[in-house]
C-alpha positions in Angstrom: -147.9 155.6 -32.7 -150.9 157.9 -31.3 -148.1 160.2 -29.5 -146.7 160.7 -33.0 -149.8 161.2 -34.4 -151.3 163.5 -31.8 -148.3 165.6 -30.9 -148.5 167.8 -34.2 -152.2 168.9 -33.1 -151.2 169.0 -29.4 -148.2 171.1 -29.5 -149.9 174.1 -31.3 -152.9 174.3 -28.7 -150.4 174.2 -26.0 -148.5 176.9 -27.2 -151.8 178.7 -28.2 -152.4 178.7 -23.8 -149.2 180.0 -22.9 -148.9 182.7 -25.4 -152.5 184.2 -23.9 -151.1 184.0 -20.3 -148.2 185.6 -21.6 -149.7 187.9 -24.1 -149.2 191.4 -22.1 -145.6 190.5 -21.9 -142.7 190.0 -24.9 -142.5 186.6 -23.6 -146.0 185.4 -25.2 -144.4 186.8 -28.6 -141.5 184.6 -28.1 -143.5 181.1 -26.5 -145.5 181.4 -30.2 -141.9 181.0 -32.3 -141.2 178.6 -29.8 -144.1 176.5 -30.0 -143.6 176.6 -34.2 -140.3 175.3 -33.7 -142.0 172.3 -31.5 -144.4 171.3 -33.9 -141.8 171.7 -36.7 -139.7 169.6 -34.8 -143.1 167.0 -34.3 -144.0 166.8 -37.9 -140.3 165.9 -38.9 -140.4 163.1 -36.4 -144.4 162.5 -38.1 -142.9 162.5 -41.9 -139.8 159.8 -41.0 -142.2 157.4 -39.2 -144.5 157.9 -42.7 -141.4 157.4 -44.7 -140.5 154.1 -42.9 -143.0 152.4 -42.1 -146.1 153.9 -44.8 -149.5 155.0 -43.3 -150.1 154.5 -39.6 -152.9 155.5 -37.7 -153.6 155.8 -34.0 -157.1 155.4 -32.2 -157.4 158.0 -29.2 -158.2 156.4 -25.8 -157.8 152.7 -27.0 -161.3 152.9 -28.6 -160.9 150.9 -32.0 -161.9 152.1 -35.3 -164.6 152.8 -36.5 -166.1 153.6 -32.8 -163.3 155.7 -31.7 -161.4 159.0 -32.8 -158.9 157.9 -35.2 -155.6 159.9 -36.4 -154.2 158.6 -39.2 -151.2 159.9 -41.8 -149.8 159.2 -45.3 -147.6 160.4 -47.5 -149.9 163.4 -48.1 -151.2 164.6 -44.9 -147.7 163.9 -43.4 -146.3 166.3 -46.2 -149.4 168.9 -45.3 -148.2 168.7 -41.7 -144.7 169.3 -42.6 -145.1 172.5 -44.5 -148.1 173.6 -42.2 -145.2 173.5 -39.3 -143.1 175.5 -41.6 -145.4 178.1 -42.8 -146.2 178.3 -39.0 -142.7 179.3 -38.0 -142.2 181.6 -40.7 -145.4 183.6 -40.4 -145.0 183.3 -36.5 -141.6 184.8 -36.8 -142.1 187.5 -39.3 -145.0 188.7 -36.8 -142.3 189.7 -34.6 -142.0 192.6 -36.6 -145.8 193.5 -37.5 -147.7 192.5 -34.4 -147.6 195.4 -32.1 -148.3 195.1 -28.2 -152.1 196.1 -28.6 -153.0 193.2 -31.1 -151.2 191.1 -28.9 -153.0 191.9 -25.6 -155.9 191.0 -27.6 -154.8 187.7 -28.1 -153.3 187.3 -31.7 -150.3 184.8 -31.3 -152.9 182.6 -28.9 -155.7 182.5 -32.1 -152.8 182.3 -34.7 -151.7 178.9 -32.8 -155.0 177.6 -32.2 -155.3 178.2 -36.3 -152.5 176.1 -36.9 -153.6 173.5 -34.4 -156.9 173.3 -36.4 -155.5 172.9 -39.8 -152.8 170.3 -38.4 -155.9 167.9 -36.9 -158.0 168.6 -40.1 -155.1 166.7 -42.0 -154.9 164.4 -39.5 -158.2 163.4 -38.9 -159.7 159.9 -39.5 -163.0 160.7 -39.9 -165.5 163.2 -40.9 -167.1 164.3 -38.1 -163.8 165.5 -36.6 -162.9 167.0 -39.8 -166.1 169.0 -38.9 -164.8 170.3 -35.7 -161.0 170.9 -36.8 -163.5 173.3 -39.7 -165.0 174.8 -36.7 -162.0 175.8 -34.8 -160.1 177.1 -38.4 -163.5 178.8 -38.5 -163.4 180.6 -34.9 -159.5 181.0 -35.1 -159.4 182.8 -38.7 -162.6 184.8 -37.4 -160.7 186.2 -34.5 -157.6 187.2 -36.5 -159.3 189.3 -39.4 -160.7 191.4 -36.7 -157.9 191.7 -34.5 -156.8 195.2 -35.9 -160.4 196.6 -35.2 -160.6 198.4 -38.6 -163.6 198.8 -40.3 -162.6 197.3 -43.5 -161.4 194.2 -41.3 -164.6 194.0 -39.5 -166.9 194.1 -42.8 -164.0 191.8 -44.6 -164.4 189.1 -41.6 -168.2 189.2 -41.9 -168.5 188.3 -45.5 -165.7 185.8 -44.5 -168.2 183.8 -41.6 -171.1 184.1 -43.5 -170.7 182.6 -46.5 -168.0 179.9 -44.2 -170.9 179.0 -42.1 -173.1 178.5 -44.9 -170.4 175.7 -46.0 -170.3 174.4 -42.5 -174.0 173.6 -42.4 -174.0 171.6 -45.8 -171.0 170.3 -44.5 -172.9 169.0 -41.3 -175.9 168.3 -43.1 -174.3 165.9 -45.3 -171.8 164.1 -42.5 -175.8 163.5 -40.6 -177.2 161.9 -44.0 -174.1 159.9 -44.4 -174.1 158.7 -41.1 -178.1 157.9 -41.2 -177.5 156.0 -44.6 -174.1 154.0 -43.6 -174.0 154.0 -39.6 -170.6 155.3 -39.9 -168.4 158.6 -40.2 -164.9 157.1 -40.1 -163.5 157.4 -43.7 -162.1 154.5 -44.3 -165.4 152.6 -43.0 -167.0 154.7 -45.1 -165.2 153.3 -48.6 -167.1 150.0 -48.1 -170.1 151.3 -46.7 -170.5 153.6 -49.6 -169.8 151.3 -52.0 -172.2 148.9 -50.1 -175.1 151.2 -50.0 -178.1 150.1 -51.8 -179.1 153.7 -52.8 -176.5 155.0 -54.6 -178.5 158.0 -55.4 -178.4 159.4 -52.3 -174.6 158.7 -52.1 -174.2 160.6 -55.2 -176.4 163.4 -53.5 -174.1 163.8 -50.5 -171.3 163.9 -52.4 -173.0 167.0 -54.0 -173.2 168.5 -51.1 -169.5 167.8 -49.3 -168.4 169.0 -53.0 -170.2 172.1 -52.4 -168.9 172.5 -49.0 -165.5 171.9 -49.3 -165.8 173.5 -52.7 -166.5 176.9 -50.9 -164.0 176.1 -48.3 -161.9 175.6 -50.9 -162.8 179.0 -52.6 -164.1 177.3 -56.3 -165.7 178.9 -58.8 -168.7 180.0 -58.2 -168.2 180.1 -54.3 -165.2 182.1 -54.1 -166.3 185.6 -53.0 -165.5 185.4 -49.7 -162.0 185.4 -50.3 -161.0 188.5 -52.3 -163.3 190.2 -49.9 -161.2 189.4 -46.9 -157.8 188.3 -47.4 -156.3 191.9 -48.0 -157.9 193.7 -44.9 -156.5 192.1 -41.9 -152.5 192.0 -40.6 -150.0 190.7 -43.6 -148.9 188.1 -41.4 -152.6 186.9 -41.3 -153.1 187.4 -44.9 -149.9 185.3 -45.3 -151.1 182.1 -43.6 -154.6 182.3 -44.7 -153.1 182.3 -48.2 -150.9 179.7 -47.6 -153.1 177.4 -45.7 -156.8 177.5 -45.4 -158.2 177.1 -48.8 -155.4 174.1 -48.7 -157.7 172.5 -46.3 -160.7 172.5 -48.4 -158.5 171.0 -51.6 -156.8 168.6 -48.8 -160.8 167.6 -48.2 -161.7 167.5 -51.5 -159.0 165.1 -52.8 -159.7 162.8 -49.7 -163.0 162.2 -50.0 -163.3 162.2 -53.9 -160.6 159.8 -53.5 -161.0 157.4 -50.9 -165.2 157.4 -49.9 -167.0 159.0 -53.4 -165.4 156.7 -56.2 -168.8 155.0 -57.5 -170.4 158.0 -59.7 -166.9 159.4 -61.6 -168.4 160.2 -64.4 -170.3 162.4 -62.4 -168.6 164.1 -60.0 -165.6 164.7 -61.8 -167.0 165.9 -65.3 -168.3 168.6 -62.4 -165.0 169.0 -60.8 -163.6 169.5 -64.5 -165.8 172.3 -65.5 -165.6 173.8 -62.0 -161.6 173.5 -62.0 -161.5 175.3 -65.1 -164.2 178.4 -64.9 -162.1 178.4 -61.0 -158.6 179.2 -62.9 -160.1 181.7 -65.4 -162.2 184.0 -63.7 -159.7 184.0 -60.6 -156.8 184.9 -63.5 -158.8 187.7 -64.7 -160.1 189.1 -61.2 -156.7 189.3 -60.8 -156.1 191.0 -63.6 -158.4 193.7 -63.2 -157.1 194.9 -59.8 -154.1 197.5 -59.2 -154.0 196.7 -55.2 -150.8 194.4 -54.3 -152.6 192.0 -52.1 -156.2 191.8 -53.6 -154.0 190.6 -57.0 -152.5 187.7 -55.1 -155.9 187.0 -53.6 -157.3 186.7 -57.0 -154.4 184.5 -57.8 -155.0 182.1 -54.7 -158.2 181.2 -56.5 -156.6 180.8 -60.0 -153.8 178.9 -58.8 -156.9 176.3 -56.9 -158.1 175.6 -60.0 -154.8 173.9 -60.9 -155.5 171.7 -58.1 -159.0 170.5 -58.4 -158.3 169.9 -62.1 -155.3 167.3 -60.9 -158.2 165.4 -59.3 -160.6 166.1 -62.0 -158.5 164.2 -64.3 -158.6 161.2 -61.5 -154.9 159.5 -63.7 -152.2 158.7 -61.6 -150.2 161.9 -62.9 -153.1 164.2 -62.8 -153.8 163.5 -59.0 -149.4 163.2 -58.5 -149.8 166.7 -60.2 -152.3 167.8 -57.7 -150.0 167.0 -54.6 -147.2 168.4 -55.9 -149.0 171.3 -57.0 -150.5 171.9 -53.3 -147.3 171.6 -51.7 -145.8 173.8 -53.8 -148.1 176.7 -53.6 -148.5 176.8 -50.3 -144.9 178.3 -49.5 -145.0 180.4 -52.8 -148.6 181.9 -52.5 -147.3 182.7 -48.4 -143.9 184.3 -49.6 -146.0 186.7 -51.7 -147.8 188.1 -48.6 -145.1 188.4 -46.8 -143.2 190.4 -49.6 -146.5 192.7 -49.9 -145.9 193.1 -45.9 -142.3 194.0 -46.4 -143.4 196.4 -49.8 -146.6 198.0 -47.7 -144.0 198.9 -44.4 -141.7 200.4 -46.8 -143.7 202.7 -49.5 -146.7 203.0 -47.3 -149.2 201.5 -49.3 -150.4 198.1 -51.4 -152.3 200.0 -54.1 -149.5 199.7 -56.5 -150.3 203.5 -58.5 -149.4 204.7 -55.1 -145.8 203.1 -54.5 -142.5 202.8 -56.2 -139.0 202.1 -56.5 -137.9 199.4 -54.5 -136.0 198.1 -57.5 -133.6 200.2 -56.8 -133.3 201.1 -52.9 -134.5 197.7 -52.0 -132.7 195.0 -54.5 -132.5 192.4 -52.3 -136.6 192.4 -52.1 -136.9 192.8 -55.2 -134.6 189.2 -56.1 -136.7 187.8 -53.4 -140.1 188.6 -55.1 -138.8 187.5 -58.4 -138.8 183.8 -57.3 -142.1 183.3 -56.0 -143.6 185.5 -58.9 -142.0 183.5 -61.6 -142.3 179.9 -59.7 -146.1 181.3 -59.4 -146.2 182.3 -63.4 -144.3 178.5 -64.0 -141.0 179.6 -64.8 -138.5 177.1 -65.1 -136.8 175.4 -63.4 -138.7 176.8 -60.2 -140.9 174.9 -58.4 -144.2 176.1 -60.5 -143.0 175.1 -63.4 -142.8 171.3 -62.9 -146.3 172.1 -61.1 -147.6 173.3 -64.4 -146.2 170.8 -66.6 -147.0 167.8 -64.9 -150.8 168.8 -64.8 -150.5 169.9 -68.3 -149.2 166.4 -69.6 -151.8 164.7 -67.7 -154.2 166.8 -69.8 -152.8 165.9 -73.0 -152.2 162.3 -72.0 -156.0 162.3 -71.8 -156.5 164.0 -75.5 -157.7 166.9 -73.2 -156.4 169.7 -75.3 -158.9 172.3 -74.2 -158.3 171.9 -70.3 -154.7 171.8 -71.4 -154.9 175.3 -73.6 -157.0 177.1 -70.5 -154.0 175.8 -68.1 -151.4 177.8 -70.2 -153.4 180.3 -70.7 -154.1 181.1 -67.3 -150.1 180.9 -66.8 -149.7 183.1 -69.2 -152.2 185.7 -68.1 -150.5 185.4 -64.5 -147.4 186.4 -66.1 -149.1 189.6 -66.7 -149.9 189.9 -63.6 -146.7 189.6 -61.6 -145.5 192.0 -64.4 -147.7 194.5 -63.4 -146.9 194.3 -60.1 -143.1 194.5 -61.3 -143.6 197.6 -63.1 -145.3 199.6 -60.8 -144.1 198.4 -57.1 -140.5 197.6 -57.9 -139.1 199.4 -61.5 -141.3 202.9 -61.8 -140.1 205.4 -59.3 -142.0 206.2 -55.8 -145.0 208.9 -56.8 -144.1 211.2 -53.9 -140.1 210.6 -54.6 -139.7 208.8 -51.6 -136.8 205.9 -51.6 -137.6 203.1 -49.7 -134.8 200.9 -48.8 -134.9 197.9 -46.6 -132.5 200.1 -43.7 -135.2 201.9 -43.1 -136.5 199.1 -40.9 -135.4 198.9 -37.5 -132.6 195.9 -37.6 -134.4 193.6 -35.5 -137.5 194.0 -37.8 -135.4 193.6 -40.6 -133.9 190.4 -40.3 -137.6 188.7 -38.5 -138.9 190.2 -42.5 -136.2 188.9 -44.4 -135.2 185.8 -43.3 -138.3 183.4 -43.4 -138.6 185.4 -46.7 -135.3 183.9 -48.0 -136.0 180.7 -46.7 -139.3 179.9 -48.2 -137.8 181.7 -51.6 -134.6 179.2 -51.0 -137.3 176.0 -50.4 -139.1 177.4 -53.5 -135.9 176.7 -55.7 -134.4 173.6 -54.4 -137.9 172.2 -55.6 -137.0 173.8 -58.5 -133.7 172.3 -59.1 -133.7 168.9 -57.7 -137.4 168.4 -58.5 -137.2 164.4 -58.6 -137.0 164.3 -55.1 -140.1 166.1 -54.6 -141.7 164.6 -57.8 -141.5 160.9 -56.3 -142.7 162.0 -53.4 -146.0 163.2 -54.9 -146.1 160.0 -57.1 -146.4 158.1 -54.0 -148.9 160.2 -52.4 -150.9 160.0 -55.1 -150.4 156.1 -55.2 -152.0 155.9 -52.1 -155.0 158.1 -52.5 -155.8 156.2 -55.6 -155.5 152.8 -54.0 -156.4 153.1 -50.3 -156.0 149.7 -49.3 -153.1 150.6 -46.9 -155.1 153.6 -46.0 -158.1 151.5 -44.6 -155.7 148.4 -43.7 -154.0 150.8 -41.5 -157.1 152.1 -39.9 -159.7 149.3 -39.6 -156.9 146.4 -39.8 -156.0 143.7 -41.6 -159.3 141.7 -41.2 -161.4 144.5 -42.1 -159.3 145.4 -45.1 
């Protein structure tokens, strides 16, 4: 069980070696898309071992739990591998067309594999010290990619980025050392009884504060979110695109395993803070949004919007709220990644992402156009696309609870991104091109075209077959969040049977 486990982590760091011994050839390009297909091919094999036989775990080196380094997947982190895997062979093929030879040489398809390796073990990981250093490697790997292109804006972008990451790493740290000096232990599911056990609950309650605020940041909250919009539209699309798509995912991943499994004793608490914070998250990222006119700071802005959705599934702490959150996580992943990689596809095109600037790819470019409808409306919560059973399921939870305020802000804020996708619409896609231009999808070389296009139409294609055939999907979620909500196969699977 710890090959299955530990192949999904293995694979990408693997690949991440060859593709920098190849990297001044075509052939490091190609061992990258080769690699993604590997671990796709690992987290399939991850997910049907889930499916059959419910959590397992693995302990590295035959040292048992709690002493040793433990792996260990559910329904969720299975799932978060899964779409991780796909996201990586998406972005890793569409880089075929963006990633020239000099960003190569440099080392990009080696730090974008050692990225994915990193987010894989961070929704693998047993305990929270390792979650530390799968943070650290997401930390060095994402640093290394925003300023690959060498541009100024990337550099200053990537600063902000660290700084304000590294400030969430040390409470991060800081917090894993006071647990450990209060319980003895760092393994989470030690940790549920240990916590629970403690005879200071205050100081429980205190580091809870502070993993909230780190993961919170990580996670790109309200108020902590600055870092993002500052970054996420300077470096390569293909960058831009997996950031989107996975690293705040990680922080909400964190978030909803700890709050779930080790923090339970202070709810009142933590999650009347987790409410507010969900909500102020949605609005003010809705509005940033709103207020910008550049393609890919609007769907920045939108990543944190869309967060809030997800914090307010565990905010709510009912079994739909928390299913709500799952499936709402899942599903923007390949949305919020299909955006940036339509953006890339707009920018080669017309030249540029501020959106007064380009123009008529409604007409010259129909195909891209269809293609950005789907994300944009699943995003907004169209039906019968994907969003929209996203939406709906964290609105009922709302009003389940008599919460009709938290409810009214969630449709609001869909309604507000509405706007914005519209806006993007009308300028990018139906006004003509400023400078008369007519951008049309032949003007890409035909090997670029089809490494743009196609993981394009297949995350759109993913995006509605959730749509259609949600149930599927929906009972997926239900059992994931079964088993964050009662963890006793979580910690049965870890500790054993004895220590249950």
């Amino acid at each position: 069980m710890s090959w299955v486990l530990a192949l999904p982590i293995m694979i990408p760091f693997v690949t991440a070696v060859l593709a920098f011994l190849l990297r001044r050839s075509r052939m490091g390009d190609l061992a990258s898309v080769g690699g993604s297909v590997a671990s796709l091919v690992a987290a399939v094999v991850l997910i049907a071992e889930v499916l059959d036989q419910g959590v397992i775990a693995g302990q590295i080196g035959g040292w048992q739990a709690p002493f040793g380094i433990t792996l260990v997947a559910d329904h969720l982190s299975a799932a978060m591998v899964l779409i991780t895997a796909i996201i990586g062979l998406s972005v890793a093929v569409w880089s075929l067309a963006e990633i020239g030879p000099t960003s190569a040489r440099f080392g990009y398809h080696a730090l974008f594999q050692s990225l994915l390796g990193g987010v894989t073990g961070a929704f693998l990981t047993g305990d929270l010290f390792n979650l530390y250093v799968w943070f650290e490697v997401l930390l060095i790997s994402s640093f290394g990619l925003l300023v690959i292109g060498g541009r100024k804006s990337a550099i200053d972008g990537a600063v902000k980025y660290v700084t304000l990451n590294l400030i969430a790493t040390v409470l991060f740290l800081a917090g894993a050392g006071l647990l450990y000096g209060a319980t003895g232990t760092l393994n989470m599911a030690d940790l549920r009884g240990a916590v629970a056990a403690s005879p200071d609950q205050g100081l429980m309650t205190l580091i809870a504060m502070m993993l909230m605020v780190a993961f919170g940041m990580k996670a790109a909250v309200f108020p902590l979110f600055f870092w993002l919009p500052a970054s996420y539209h300077t470096p390569h699309y293909a960058v831009s695109a997996v950031f989107a798509g996975l690293l705040t995912k990680v922080g909400v991943y964190a978030l909803l395993r700890v709050f779930t499994l080790i923090f339970v004793g202070d709810l009142g608490y933590t999650h009347e803070i987790l409410l507010w914070v969900s909500l102020l998250t949605m609005l003010t990222g809705v509005l940033g949004a709103a207020a910008q006119s550049d393609f890919r700071k609007i769907l920045s802005f939108h990543i944190i919007s869309q967060i809030g959705y997800m914090v307010l599934g565990l905010a709510l702490m009912t079994p739909l709220a928390v299913m709500g959150a799952v499936f709402y996580l899942l599903h923007h992943i390949i949305v919020k990644t299909n955006l940036f990689l339509i953006a890339g596809v707009s920018q080669r095109l017309t030249g540029s992402s501020d959106l007064y600037a380009i123009g008529g790819l409604y007409r010259t470019a129909p195909l891209l156009a269809a293609l950005f409808i789907i994300p944009a409306f699943s995003l907004a919560g169209f039906p019968p696309l994907s969003g929209f059973w996203a939406k709906f399921v964290i609105v009922r939870a709302s009003l389940d609870l008599g919460e009709w305020l938290v409810a009214g802000v969630a449709l609001l804020v869909g309604l507000l991104t509405i706007f914005s996708m519209t806006k993007i619409w009308a300028e990018a896609f139906w006004k003509a091109h400023p400078d008369g231009r007519q951008p049309a999808l032949a003007d890409l070389p035909r090997s670029a075209r089809w490494q743009m296009m196609v993981p394009i139409i297949a995350l759109a294609v993913m995006t509605v077959l959730i749509g259609a055939f949600p149930s599927a999907f929906l009972e997926f979620a239900t059992k994931g969040a079964e088993q964050l909500l009662d963890p006793a196969a979580y910690v049965a699977a870890v500790l054993g049977e004895a220590r249950r």
